[in-house]
C-alpha positions in Angstrom: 114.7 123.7 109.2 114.8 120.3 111.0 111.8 120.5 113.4 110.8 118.0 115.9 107.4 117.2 116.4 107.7 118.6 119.8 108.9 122.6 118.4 107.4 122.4 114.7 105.1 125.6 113.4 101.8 124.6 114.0 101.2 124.5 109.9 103.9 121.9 110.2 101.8 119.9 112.3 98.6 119.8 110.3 100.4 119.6 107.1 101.5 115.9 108.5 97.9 115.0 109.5 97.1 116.1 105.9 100.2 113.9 104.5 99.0 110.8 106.3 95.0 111.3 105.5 96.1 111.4 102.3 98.7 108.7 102.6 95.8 106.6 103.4 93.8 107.5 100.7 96.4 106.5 98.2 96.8 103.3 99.7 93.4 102.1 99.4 93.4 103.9 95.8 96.0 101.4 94.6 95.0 98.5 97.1 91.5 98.7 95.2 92.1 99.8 92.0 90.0 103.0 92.4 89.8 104.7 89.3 92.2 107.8 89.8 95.6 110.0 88.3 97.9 106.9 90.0 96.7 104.9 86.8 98.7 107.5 84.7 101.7 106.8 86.5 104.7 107.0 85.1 105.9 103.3 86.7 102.3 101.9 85.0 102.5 103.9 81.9 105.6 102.3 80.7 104.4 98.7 81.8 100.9 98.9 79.9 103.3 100.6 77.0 105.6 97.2 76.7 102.9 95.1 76.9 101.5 96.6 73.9 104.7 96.3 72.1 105.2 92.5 73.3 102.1 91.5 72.6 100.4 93.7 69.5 103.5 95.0 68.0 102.2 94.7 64.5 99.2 96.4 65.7 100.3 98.8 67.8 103.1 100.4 65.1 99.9 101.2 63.0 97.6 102.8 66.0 98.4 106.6 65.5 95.7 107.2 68.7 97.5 104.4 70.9 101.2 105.9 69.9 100.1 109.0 70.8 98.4 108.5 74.0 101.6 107.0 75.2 103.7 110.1 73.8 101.7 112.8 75.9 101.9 110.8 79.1 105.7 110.0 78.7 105.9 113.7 77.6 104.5 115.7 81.4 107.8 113.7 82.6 110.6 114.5 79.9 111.8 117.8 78.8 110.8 116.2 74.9 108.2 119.3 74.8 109.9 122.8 75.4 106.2 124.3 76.3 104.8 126.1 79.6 105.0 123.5 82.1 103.1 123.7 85.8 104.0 123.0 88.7 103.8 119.0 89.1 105.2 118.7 85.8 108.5 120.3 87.1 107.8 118.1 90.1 107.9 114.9 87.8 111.0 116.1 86.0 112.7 116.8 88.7 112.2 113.4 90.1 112.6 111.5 86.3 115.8 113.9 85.9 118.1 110.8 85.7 116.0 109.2 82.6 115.0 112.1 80.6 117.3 111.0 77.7 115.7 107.9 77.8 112.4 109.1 78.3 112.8 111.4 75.0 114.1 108.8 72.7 110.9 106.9 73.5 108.7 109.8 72.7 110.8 109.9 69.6 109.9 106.7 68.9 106.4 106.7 69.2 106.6 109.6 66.9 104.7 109.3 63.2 108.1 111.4 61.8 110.8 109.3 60.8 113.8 108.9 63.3 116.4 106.6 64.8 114.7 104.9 67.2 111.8 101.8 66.8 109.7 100.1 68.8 112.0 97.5 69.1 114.5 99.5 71.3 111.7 100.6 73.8 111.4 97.6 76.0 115.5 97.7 76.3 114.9 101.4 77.3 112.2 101.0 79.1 114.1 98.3 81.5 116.8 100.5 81.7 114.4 103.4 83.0 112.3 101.2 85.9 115.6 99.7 87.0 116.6 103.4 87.7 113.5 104.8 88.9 113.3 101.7 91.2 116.5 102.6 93.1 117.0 103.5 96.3 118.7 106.9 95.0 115.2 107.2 93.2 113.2 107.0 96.5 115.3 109.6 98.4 114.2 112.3 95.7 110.4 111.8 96.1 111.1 111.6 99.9 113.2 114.8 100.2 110.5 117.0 97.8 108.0 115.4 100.0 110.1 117.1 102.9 110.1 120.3 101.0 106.7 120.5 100.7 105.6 119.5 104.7 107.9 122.8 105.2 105.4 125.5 103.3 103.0 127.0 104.8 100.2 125.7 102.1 101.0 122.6 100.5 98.9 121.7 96.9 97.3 118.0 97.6 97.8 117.1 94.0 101.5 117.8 94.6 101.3 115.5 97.2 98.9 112.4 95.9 101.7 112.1 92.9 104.5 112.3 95.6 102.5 109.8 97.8 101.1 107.6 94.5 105.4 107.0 93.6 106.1 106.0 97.4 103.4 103.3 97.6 104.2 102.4 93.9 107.5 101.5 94.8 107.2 100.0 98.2 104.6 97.7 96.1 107.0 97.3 93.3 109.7 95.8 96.6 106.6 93.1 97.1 105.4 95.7 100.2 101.9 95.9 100.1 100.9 96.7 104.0 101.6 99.9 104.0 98.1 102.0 105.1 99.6 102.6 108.8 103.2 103.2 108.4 102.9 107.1 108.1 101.2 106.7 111.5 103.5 105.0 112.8 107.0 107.4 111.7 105.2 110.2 113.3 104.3 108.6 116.7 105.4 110.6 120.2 106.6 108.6 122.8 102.9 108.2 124.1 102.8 106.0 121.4 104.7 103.0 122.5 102.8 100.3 124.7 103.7 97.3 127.1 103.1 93.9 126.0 100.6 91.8 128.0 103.2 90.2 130.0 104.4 93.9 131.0 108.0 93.7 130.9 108.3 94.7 127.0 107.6 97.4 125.6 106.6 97.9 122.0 108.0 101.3 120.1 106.5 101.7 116.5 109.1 103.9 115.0 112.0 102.5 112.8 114.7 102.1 114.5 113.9 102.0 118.0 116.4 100.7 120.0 116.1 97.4 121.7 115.5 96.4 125.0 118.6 93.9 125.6 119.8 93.7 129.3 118.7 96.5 130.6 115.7 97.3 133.2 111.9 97.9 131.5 112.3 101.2 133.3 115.8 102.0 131.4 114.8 100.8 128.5 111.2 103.3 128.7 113.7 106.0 129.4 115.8 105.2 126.1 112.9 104.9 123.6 111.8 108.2 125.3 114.9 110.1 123.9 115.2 108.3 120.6 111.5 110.0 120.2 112.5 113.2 121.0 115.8 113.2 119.2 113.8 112.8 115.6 113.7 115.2 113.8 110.4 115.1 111.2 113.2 114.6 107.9 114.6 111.9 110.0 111.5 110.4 110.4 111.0 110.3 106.8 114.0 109.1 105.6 113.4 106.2 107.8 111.3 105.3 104.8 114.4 105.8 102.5 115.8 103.1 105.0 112.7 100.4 105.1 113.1 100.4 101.1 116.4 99.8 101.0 116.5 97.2 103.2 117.2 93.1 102.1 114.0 91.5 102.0 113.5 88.8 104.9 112.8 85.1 104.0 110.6 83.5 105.7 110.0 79.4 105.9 105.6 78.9 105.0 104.2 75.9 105.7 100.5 74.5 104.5 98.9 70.6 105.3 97.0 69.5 102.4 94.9 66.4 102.8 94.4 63.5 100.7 98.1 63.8 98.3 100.5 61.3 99.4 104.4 61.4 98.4 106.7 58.8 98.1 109.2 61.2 98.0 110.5 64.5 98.2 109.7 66.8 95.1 111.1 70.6 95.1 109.8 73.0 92.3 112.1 76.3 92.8 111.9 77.6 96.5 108.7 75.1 97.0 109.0 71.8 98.7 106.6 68.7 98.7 106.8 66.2 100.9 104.8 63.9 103.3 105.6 64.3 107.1 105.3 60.8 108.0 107.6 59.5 105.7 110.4 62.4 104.6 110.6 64.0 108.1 109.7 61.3 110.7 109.9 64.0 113.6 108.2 66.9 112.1 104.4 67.0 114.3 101.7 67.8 111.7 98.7 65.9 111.2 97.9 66.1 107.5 99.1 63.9 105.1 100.7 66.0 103.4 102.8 69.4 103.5 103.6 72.3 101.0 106.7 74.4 101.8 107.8 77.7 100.9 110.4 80.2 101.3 108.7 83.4 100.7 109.9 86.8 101.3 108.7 90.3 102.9 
């Protein structure tokens, strides 16, 4: 059912403190590098296992311990075993549905029995795998058996740290790294908003809020007011669905460097050198020198 956060079952409630407690546990997990399960993530599994294969292929082909290690892991997300699987294993499948042929042939691969497939064709299956996982389709999987799970009445917290580990792992593989406060921020109540410090702005932290434009502060309060209330908590995680989805921005990055002087212009990719007081005769900046960058976020 689509509850608000004003009419939700109180479990409800505390299962989305327990979502973003944990939310922020995961976040510093990665940030960190904290030893933990997110290491034997699918995403970095199959990036530590082509780096073996493009750097010690020779060596690799002969480690039977290596091969294997990277067979069991791949396997709790393929159907390449037919045994009793638990419950986060169905979770992973459900969410690697997509790629199970692939994942298989590579599990095939990495097999000591002869068969089809070498180590050659995992890095083209591999690529084909991330750029599928990576998708926006992709996200709206782990988001929606997120949703599924805020809705029982108990909710397992390993379910959720491997839901929570594939969110922040592909926000981070988008380049988006500030992430800690965003749960936080989807579930805010109205109360949540503030004024800037020249009170006539105010400043809603959900996605999506809708801007001020021409009318009144006291109009635009009443607005943000009902776009609150009108979310629904699927809503408000979807808007996540949305934020990953979105074009990156590009922003322009400027840095003074003193003591390099430039006769002219030099541009390396998206980077440009110059020196102010001779390329750009107008451009205010006291150093010597300048280092520009398009960057995005």
């Amino acid at each position: 059912m689509d509850w608000n956060l004003s009419d939700a079952p109180e479990y409800v409630i505390k299962n989305i403190e327990t979502l973003k407690t944990i939310w922020k546990q995961r976040c510093d997990a990665v940030e960190n590098n904290i030893k933990g399960d997110y290491s034997r993530h699918l995403l970095f599994i199959l990036n530590d296992l082509r780096e073996e294969i493009d750097n010690n292929k020779d060596r690799f082909s002969k480690k039977h311990y290596g091969k294997k290690f990277f067979k069991i892991q791949i396997a709790t997300y393929c159907t390449f075993k037919k045994e009793q699987i638990d419950e986060l294993d169905k979770i992973k499948r459900l969410w690697t549905q997509e790629v199970n042929q692939e994942l298989c042939f590579i599990a095939e691969s990495l097999s000591d029995e002869q068969n089809k497939f070498e180590l050659d064709d995992i890095s083209i299956l591999i690529q084909r795998i991330e750029s599928k996982l990576t998708s926006k389709d992709s996200f709206e999987k782990i988001i929606q058996s997120l949703y599924d799970r805020l809705n029982n009445e108990e909710i397992n917290k390993n379910h959720m740290e491997f839901l929570l580990d594939t969110i922040i792992i592909l926000f981070n593989s988008k380049g988006m790294l500030e992430l800690k406060f965003i749960l936080d921020d989807k579930f805010q109540n109205f109360e949540g908003t503030s004024i800037f410090p020249d009170k006539d702005n105010l400043y809603p932290t959900v996605f999506g809020s809708p801007y001020r434009e021409t009318k009144s502060l006291n109009e635009h309060r009443e607005e943000i007011r009902q776009y609150y209330e009108s979310l629904n908590i699927k809503t408000r995680l979807n808007s996540l669905t949305q934020i990953y989805g979105s074009e990156p921005k590009h922003y322009k990055v400027i840095f003074g460097i003193t003591g390099v002087d430039l006769e002219n212009k030099v541009k390396i990719g998206n980077v440009e050198l110059y020196s102010p007081k001779k390329q750009q005769p107008k451009f205010l900046f006291v150093s010597s020198f300048v280092f520009c960058a398009s960057c995005m976020k």
